[in-house]
C-alpha positions, 0 to 999 in steps of 0.5 A: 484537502479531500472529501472523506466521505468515510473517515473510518475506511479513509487511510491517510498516508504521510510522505516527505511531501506531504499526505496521500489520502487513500479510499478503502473499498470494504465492500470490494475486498473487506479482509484487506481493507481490515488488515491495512487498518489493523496494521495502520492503527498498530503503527506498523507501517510508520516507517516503511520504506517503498522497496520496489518502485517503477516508472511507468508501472507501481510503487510498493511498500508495506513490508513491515519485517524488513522494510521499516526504518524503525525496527529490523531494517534490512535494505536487502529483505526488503519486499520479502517479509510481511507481517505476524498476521496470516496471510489473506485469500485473495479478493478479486473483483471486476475493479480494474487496476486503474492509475490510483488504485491500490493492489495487495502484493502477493507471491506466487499464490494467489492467497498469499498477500499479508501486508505489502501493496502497492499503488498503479502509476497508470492503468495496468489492466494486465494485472485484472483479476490476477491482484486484489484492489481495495482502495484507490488514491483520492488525493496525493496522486502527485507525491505517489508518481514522485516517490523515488524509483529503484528495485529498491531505489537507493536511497528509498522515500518511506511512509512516515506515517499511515493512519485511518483517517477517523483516529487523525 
């Protein structure tokens, strides 16, 4: 198991396989960082499917509208909702997208990120100072590079639960 050196910025993640532990970096982006607990501690996330995985680049969830298998599923929105907040400016840093790292998906605005992320399969530097990072995978790396491909994959893996590690 991981070393939670943080347990309040500490997301654990449950898949099929098992759990994926994410490090929030509040210092790096502080209001992202808020939104994911928020939304973790409402529940919201329970359920959500990966809409838009691929090989080689990312894997990304977080569309609580239309992405939860829970409530309002809908296979065709998925990746185009958010959730009742408003949307956050952006938070870039000089942390790059490392394998691992956690981005905030976003439209075409740069503060238009809400509740969707995503996790980078490999080093995507491309994406520097263009998405915000606020966290990084600490463990489950391997369940994160097995989730199912597809935009979005057919039969779609999903989150079944996400929590902060100090409410776990």
């Amino acid at each position: 198991m991981a070393e939670i050196k943080d347990p309040e910025n500490t997301i654990l993640v449950e898949l099929e396989g098992g759990t994926v532990t994410i490090e929030l970096l509040p210092d790096v982006a502080p209001q992202h960082c808020d939104r994911m607990k928020e939304l973790a501690r409402a529940g919201a996330y329970d359920g959500v499917i990966f809409h838009r995985v691929i090989d080689g680049f990312m894997a990304q969830s977080g569309d609580v509208q239309f992405g939860n298998t829970n409530d309002g599923f809908n296979l065709a929105r998925a990746g185009t909702g958010g959730s009742d907040k408003p949307d956050l400016p952006a938070e870039f840093s000089k942390l790059p997208h490392d394998r691992g790292t956690l981005g905030a998906a976003r439209a075409a605005n740069p503060n238009s990120a809400n509740s969707q992320f995503f996790i980078n399969f490999k080093d995507n530097h491309f994406l520097n100072g263009q998405y915000t990072v606020y966290g990084r995978v600490i463990e489950g790396m391997d369940l994160v590079d097995n989730i199912t491909k597809g935009e979005p994959p057919m039969n779609p893996d999903k989150m079944i639960s996400v929590k902060v590690a100090a409410d776990a």
